[in-house]
KOLLOMAR-37329 format. One record per atom (N, C-alpha, C, O, CB): x, y, z. Coordinates in steps of 0.05 Angstrom, whole numbers, padded with zeros to 5 digits, always signed. Atoms other than C-alpha are relative to their C-alpha. Glycine has a CB too. Layout:
N
XYZ;...
This chain:
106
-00003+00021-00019;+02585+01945+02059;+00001-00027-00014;-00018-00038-00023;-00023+00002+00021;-00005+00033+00009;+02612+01878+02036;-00017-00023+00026;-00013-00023+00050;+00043-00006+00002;+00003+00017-00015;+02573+01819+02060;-00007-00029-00007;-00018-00033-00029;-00012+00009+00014;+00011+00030+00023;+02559+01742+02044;-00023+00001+00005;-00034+00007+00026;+00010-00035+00006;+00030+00001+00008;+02496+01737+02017;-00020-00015+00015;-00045-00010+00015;-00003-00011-00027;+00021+00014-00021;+02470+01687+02070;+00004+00010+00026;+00012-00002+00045;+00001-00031+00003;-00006-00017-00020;+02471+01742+02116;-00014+00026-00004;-00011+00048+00007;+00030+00005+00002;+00011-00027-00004;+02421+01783+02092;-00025-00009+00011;-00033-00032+00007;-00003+00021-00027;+00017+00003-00015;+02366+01789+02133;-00032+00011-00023;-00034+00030-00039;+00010+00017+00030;+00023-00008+00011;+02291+01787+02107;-00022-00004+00009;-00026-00019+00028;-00003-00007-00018;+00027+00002-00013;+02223+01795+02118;-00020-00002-00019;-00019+00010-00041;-00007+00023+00018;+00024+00002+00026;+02159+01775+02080;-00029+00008+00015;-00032+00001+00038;-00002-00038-00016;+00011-00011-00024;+02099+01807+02107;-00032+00003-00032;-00033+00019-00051;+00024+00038+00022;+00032+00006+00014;+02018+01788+02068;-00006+00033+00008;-00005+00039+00031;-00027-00030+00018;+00007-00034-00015;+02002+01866+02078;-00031-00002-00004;-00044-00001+00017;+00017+00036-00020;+00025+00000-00002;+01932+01861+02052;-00009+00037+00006;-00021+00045+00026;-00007-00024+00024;+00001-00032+00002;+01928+01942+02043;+00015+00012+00013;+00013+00014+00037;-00022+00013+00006;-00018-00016-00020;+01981+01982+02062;-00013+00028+00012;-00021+00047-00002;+00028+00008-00016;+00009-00029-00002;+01960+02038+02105;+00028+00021+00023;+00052+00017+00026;-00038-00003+00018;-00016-00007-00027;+01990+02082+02163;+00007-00015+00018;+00031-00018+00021;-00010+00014+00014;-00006+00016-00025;+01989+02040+02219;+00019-00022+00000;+00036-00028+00017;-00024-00011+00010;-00016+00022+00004;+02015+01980+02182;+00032+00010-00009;+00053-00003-00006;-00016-00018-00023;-00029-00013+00005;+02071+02028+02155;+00021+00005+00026;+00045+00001+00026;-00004+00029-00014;-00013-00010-00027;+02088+02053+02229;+00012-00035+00014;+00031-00040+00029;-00031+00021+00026;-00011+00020-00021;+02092+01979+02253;+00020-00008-00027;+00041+00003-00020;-00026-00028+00017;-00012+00007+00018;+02129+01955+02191;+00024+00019+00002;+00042+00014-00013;-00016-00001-00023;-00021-00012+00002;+02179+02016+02212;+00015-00012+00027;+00039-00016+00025;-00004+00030-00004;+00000+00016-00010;+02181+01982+02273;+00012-00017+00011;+00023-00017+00033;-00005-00003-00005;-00006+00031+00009;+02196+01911+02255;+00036+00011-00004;+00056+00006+00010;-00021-00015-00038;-00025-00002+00015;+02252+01941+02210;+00030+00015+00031;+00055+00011+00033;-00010+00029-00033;-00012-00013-00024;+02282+01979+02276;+00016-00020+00015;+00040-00022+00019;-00022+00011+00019;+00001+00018-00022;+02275+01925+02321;+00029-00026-00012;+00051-00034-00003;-00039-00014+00002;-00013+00022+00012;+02296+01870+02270;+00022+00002-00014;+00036-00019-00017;-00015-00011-00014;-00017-00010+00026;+02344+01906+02218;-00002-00020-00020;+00017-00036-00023;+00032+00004+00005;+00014+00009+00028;+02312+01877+02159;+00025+00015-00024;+00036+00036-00019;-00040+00016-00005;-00019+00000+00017;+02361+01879+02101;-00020+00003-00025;-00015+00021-00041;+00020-00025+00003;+00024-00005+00021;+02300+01874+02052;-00021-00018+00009;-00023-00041+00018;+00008-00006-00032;+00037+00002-00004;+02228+01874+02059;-00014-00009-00024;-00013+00008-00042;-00016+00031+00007;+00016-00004+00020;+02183+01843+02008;-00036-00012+00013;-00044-00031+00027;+00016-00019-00029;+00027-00007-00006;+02109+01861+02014;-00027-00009-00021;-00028+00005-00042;+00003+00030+00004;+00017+00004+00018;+02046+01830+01978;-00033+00002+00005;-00045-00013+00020;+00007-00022-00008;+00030-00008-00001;+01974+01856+01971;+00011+00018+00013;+00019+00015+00036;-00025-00016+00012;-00007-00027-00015;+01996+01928+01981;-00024+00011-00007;-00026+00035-00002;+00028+00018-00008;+00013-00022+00020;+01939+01950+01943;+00004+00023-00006;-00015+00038-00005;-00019+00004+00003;-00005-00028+00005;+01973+02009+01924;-00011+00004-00019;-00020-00016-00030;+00023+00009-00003;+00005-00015+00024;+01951+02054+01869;+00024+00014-00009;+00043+00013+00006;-00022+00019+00003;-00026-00020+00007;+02000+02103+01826;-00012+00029+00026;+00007+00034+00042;+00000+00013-00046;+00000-00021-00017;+01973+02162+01872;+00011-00002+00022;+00016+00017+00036;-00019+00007+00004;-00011+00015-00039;+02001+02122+01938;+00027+00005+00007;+00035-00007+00026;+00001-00040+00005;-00022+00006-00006;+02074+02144+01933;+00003+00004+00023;+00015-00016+00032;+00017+00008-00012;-00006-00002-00027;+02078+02167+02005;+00002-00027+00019;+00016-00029+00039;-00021+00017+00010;+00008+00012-00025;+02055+02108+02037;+00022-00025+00003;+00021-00038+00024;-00034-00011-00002;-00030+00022-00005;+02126+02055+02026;+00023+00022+00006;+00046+00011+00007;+00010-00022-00034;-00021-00006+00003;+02169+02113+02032;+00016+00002+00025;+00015+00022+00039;-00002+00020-00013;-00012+00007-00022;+02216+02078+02089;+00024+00015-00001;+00034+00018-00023;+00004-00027+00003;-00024-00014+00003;+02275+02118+02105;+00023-00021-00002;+00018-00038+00015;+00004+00021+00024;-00020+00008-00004;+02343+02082+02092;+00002-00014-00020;+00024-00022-00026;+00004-00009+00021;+00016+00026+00016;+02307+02036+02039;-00009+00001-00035;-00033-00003-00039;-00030-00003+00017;+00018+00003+00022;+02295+02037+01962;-00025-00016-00004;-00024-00040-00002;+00011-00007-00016;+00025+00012+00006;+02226+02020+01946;-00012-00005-00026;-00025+00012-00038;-00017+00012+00011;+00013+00008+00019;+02207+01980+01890;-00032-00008-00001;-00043-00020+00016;+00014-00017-00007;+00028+00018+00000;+02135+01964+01865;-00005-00007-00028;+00007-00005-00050;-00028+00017+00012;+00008+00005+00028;+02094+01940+01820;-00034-00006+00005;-00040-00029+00010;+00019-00029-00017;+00017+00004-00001;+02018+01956+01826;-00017-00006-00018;-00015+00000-00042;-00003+00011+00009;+00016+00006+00023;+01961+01927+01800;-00015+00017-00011;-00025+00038-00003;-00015-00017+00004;+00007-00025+00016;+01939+01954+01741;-00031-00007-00002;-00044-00027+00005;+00017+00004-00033;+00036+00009+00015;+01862+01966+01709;-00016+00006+00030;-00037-00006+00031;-00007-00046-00014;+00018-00018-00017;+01835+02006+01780;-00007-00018+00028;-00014-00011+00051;-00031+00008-00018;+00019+00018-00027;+01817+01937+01818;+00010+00003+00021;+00032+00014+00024;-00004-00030+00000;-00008-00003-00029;+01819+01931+01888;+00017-00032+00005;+00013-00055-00003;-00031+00005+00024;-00031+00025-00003;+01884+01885+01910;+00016-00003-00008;+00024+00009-00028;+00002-00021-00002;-00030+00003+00022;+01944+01860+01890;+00017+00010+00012;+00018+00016+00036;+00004+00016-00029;-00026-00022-00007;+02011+01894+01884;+00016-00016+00024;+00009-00031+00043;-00013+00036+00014;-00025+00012-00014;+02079+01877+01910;+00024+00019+00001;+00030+00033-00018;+00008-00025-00015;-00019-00031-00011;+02133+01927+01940;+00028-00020+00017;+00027-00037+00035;-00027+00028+00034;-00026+00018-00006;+02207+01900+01952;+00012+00029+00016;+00012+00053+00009;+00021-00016-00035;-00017-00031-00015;+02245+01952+02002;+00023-00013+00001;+00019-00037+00008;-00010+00016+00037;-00022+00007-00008;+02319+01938+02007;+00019+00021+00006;+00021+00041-00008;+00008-00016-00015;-00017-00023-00021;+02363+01979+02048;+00020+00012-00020;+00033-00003-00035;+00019-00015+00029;-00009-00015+00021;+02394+02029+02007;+00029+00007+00009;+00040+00027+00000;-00019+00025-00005;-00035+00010+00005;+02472+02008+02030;+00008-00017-00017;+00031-00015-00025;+00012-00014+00022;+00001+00019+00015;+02458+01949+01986;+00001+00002-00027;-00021+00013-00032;-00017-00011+00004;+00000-00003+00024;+02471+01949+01914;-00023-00015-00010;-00026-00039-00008;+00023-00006-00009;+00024+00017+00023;+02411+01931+01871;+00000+00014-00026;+00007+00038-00027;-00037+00001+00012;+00009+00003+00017;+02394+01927+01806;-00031-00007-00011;-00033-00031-00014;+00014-00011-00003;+00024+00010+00014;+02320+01922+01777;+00005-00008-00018;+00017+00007-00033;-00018+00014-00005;+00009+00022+00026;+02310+01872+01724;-00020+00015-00014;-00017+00032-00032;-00016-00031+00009;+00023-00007+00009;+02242+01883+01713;-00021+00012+00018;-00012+00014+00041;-00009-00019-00011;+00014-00001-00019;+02182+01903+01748;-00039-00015-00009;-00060-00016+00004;+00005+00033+00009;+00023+00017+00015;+02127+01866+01704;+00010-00021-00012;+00030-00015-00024;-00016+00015-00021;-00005+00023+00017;+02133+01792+01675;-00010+00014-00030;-00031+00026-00034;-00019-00029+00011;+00010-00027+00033;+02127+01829+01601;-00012-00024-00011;-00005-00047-00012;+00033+00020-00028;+00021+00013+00009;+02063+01809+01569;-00023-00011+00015;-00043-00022+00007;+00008-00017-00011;+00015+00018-00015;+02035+01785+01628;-00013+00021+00032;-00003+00040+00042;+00024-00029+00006;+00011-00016-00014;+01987+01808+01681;+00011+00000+00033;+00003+00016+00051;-00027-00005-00004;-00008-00007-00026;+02027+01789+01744;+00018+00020+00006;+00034+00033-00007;+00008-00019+00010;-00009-00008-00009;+02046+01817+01792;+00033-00005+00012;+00038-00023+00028;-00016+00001+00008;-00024+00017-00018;+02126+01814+01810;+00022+00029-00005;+00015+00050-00016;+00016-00041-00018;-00012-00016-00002;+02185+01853+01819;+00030-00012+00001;+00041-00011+00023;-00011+00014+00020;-00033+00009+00004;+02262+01823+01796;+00020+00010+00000;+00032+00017-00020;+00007-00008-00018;-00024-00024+00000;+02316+01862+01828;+00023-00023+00007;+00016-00045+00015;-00003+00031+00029;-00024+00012-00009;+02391+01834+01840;+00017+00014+00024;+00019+00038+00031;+00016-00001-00024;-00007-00017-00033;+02424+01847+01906;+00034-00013-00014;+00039-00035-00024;-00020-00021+00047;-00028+00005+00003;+02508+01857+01894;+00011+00006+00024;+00003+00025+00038;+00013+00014-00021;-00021+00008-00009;+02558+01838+01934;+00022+00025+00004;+00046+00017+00004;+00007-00022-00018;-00016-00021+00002;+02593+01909+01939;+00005+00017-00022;+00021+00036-00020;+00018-00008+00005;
């Protein structure tokens, strides 16, 4: 799907722990709204958590925090008609949190 880039629709959403409930309304949102890409912060995910971003229609990037603590983490969903590219998913060397994908144009 070709489209101009100020035409994609987004959503930014403080999650503050992703769980069920917030996943069901966050499926939701995306329903209601057609969200083009989602980016999500304080997921506190862990590596054991893959279930809990897995949106249908949607690649899900993350990038949780590392070293066990509680918080953090950042999860980019973009609709999987969309061409992306990941960059990165860590500032290399460094302890933040981020996630640098490129959205193409067809």
């Amino acid at each position: 799907m070709l489209f101009p880039l100020s035409c994609i629709c987004t959503l930014w959403m403080a999650c503050n722990h992703v769980n069920l409930s917030k996943v069901d309304e966050l499926r939701a949102w995306i329903d209601t709204w057609k969200y083009d890409v989602v980016a999500i912060s304080e997921t506190w995910l862990q590596d054991d958590c893959d279930w809990k971003l897995n949106i249908l229609g949607f690649h899900c990037f993350r990038c949780d925090r590392i070293g066990g603590t509680r918080g953090g983490g950042v999860a980019l969903l973009v609709r999987e008609d969309i061409t992306e590219v990941l960059w990165q998913d860590r500032l290399e060397g460094s302890s933040r949190e981020a996630n640098w994908v490129e959205l193409r144009n067809g």
